[in-house]
N, C-alpha and C positions, 0 to 999 in steps of 0.2 A: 598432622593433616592440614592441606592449605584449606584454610575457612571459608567458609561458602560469606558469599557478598550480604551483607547488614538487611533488614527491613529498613522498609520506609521512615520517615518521620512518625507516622504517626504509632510506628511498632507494631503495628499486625501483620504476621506475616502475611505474603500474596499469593494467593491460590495455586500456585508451581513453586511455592517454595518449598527447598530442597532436592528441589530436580535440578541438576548440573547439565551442562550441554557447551561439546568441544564443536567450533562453529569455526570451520574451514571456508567458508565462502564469502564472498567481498563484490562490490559493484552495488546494486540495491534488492533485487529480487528475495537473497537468503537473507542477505542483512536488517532487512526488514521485518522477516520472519522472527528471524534470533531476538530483533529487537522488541518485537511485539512479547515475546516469552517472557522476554526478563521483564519486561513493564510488569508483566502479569506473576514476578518473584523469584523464576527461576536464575540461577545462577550461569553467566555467560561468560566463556573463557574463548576471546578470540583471539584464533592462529594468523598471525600474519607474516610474511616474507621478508627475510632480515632485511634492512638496508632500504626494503622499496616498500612493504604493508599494501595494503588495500590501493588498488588504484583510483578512487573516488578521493583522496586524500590529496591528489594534483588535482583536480578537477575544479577549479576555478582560474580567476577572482568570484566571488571573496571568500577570504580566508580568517578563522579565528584570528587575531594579531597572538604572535607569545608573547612572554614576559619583556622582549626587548622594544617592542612594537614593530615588530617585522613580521612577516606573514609565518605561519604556523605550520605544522603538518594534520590539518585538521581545517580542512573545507568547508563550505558550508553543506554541498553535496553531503560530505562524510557524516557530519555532525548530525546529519535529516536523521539517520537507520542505525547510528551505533552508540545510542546511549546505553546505560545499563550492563555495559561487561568489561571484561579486562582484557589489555592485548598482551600479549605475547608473540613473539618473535622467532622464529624456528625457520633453519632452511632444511626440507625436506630432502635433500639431497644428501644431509649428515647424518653418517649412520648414530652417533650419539642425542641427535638434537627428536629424529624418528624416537629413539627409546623414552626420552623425557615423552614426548607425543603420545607413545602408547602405554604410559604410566595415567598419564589423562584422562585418556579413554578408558583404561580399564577402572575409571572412579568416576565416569558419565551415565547418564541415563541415555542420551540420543547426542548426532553425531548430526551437524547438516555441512553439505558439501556441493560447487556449483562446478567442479572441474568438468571437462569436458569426456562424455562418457568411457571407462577403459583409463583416464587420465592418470587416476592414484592407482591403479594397479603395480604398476615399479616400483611404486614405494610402502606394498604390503598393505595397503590402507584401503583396498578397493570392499565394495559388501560381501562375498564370497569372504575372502579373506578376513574381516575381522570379525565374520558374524563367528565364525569355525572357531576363534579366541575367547568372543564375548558372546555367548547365545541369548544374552537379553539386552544387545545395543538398540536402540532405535535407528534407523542410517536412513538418513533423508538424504536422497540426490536432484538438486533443481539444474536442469541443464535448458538449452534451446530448444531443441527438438526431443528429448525423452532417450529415455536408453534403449529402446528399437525404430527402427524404420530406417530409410534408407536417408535421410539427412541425421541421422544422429550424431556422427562423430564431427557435426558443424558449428562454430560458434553461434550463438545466438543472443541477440539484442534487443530491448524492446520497441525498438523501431521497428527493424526486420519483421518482429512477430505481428505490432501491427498491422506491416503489411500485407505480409504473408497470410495473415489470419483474418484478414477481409474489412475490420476495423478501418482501416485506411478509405477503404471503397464508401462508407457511410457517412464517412465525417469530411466536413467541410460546403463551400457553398455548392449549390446544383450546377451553376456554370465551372465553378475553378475548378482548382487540381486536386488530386485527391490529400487531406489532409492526416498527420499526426495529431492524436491528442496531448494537449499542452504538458501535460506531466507525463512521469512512466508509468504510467499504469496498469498496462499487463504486468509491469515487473511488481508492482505492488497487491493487482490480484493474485499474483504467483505466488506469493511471499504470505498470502492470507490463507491461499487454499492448503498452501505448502502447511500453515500453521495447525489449521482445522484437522490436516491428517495425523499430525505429529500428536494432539490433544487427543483422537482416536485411537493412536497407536497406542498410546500411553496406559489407555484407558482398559482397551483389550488386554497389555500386558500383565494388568493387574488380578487379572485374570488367567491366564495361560502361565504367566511366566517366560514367554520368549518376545524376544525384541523380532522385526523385520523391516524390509527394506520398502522404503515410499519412495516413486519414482511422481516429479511431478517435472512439469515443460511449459515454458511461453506459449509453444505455440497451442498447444494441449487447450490451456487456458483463455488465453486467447478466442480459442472458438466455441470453447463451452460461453465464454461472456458475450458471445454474439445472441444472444440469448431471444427474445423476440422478435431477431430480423433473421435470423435463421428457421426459424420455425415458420414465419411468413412465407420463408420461400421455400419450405418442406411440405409447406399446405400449399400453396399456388402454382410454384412453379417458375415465377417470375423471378428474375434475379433485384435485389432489393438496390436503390439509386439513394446518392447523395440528397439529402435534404435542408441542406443547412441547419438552421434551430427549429424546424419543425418535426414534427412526430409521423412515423408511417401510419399508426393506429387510433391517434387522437388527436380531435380537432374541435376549438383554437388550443393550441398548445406551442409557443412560439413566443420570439420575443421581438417588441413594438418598439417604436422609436419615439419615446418623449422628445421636447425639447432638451434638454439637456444631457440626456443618457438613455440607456435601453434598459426598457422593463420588459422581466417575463411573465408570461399569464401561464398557467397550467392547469387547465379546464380537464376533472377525470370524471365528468358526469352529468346528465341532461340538468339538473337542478343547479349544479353550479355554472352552467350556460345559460340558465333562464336567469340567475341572481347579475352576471354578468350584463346579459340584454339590459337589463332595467338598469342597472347603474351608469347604460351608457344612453341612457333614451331612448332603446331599441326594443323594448318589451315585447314588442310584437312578432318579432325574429324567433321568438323562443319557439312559436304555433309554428311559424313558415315548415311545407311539410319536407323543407331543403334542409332545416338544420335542426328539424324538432327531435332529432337523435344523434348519436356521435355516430351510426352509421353512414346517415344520411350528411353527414357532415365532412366526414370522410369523403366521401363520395364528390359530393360539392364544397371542397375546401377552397376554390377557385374564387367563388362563388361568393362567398361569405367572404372572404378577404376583402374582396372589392365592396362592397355591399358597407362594410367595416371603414375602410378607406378615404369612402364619399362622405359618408355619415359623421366622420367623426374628428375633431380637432385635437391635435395633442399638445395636452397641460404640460408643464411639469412630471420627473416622473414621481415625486412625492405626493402630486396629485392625484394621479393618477391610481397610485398604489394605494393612498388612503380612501379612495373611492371604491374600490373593489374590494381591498380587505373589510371594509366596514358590512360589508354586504357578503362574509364567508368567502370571497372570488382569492384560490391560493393565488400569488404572485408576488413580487419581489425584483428591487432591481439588481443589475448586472454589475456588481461592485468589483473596482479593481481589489489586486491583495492585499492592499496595505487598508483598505474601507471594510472586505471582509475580516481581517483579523480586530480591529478595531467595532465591527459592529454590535451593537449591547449587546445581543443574542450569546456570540461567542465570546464577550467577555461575562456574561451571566453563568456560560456553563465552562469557563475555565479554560479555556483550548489554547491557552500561553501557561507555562510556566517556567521557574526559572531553578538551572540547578547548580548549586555551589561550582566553582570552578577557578584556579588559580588566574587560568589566562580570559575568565572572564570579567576581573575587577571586583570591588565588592559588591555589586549590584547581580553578579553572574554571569550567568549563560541563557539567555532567554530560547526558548526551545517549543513547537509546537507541543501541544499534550498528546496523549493516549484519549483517543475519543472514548473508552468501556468505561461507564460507570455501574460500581460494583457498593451492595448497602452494606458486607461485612467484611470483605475481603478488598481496601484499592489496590490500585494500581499506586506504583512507588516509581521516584524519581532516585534513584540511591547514586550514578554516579551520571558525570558527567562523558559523554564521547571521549575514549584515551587517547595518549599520545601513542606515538606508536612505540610499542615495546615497551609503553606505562611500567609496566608491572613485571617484567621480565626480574627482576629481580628478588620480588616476592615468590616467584615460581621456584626460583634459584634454591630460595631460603629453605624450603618446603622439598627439592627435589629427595627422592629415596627416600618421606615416610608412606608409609600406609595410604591409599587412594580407597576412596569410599566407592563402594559399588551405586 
């Protein structure tokens, strides 16, 4: 039997250990997913396309350097979403390389896959079809639009979804154009809710005994995460406008311009706008019956700005920040990424670490962490992002014993 992938360091196993999971999908939405799994023990066996694997794997500069110091097949992209599993290499178009594939499956627990819907149906691999072989497979399908509706057989991106999904319309300044958020992050909400089902499925199975099909989509999610400004406009009516860094529903909540950089304030309560007033000389503002609530504040966010404006000189913004924090006022400045990775905070709670890796030197492969902290069961770091078709070999070893259900 091929061995399921090692514990962590510190040898406990991790809460999905011994759950196996054949991981058909590539770009970042599923691969995120899968990666999140294995963080958390399970065993990941990723399929990729001989000769070309994951497309995220061109998807720079930069790139890991290999062993010769020339650029690698391992991106920085890539490296974000596929820690923790093994590649293998298989053209789905062979009918020998398919039988190795459904030797996999029939020793997996769940199955995630980002084809476009009806995609693997040629190749026997669709949910119908291999629920009818495996009746306790899990079969996760993340696509763009969902397996109905009338865009579904469309690719989907998390751009498009942003846009498409109204995110686009919120973000950015109230003059400019409508903007993307900096990272994928629908594709990453995708990839969590995608996760949360698969830990549901799993959970029910143990129970029932049969596997089933989870259908999740960008754009699906995408508008479930519109989440507040959707409902604003379910209760009024009004269609919700660009705001830059400020908040529909709470005020001040926005970020200020020090001399040196921008701080943000994020005021969620009349007490912490009266601690505010007084740390800025404004005590009095807290009574004014214009801002004595976050309603009224709302209301007169205009108001209070300017009022704010007149009144006030801006320090520093360490000043500024040690002036309100000492006073409970949440805020924080707007640190590039190289100041948030670096800030005590997250190096206090760990959010770098580094995993053995040939082409990363002896120092490693330095890698964001798994934010879950777990008091019996961690999260593991066990391999490093593979090359492609890593392992194609050990699969090799292994082909025609016995596959663990």
């Amino acid at each position: 039997m091929w061995e399921p992938a090692p514990a962590g360091e510190s040898g406990t196993p991790g809460p999905l250990s011994g759950v196996r999971i054949v991981d058909l999908s590539r770009i970042l939405a599923g691969p995120s997913c899968t990666q999140l799994l294995g963080d958390l023990g399970a065993d990941v066996i990723k399929i990729e396309a001989t000769g070309r694997g994951d497309d995220t794997r061109g998807w720079g500069p930069p790139f890991l350097p290999d062993s010769t110091g020339g650029d690698s097949d391992r991106s920085a992209y890539f490296i974000c979403a596929n820690r923790n599993k093994r590649s293998v290499t298989l053209d789905l178009g062979d009918a020998g390389d398919r039988v190795v594939l459904e030797e996999l499956i029939a020793g997996a627990d769940l199955l995630v896959e980002n084809f476009r819907p009806g995609g693997l149906e040629k190749f026997d691999l669709s949910w119908p079809q291999l629920s009818a072989r495996h009746p306790g497979l899990i079969y996760c399908s993340i696509s763009g639009f969902g397996q109905t509706g009338p865009r579904r057989t469309e690719a989907g991106y998390d751009f498009l979804a942003q846009a498409m999904g109204g995110l686009m319309s919120l973000t950015g300044a109230p003059e400019g154009e409508p903007m993307k958020v900096g990272v994928g992050i629908t594709d990453l909400m995708c990839g969590m809710y995608a996760a949360v089902a698969i830990l549901a499925a799993l959970h029910e199975r143990g129970r029932s005994g049969q596997g089933q099909h989870i259908d999740v989509s960008l754009f699906d999610v995408q508008l479930a995460s519109l989440v507040n400004e959707a409902n604003n406009f379910l209760l009024s009516g009004t269609d919700p406008v660009r705001r830059g860094n400020e908040h529909p529903n709470i005020v001040p909540y926005r970020a200020f311009r020090a001399t040196d950089k921008h701080i943000v304030l994020t005021i969620g309560n009349d007490g912490q706008f009266a601690k505010w007033c007084e740390a800025a000389g404004m005590a009095e503002l807290a009574a004014d019956p214009r801002f004595a609530t976050n309603a009224a504040r709302v209301r007169n966010r205009d108001a209070l700005h300017e009022v704010w404006a007149a009144a006030s000189a801006a320090p520093r913004a360490a000043e500024w920040g040690a002036a309100w924090a000492a006073r409970g006022v949440p805020c924080g400045p707007v640190n590039s990424v190289a100041e948030a990775l670096d800030d005590p905070q997250a190096r206090a709670r760990g959010m770098l670490v580094t995993i053995p890796d040939p082409d990363g030197g002896t120092a490693g492969l330095t890698v964001l962490a798994n934010p879950l902290q777990f008091s019996r069961t961690p999260v593991s770091y066990r391999r490093a992002p593979p090359k492609l078709g890593q392992h194609d070999a050990e699969l090799r070893a292994k082909q025609g014993e016995p596959r663990r259900f």
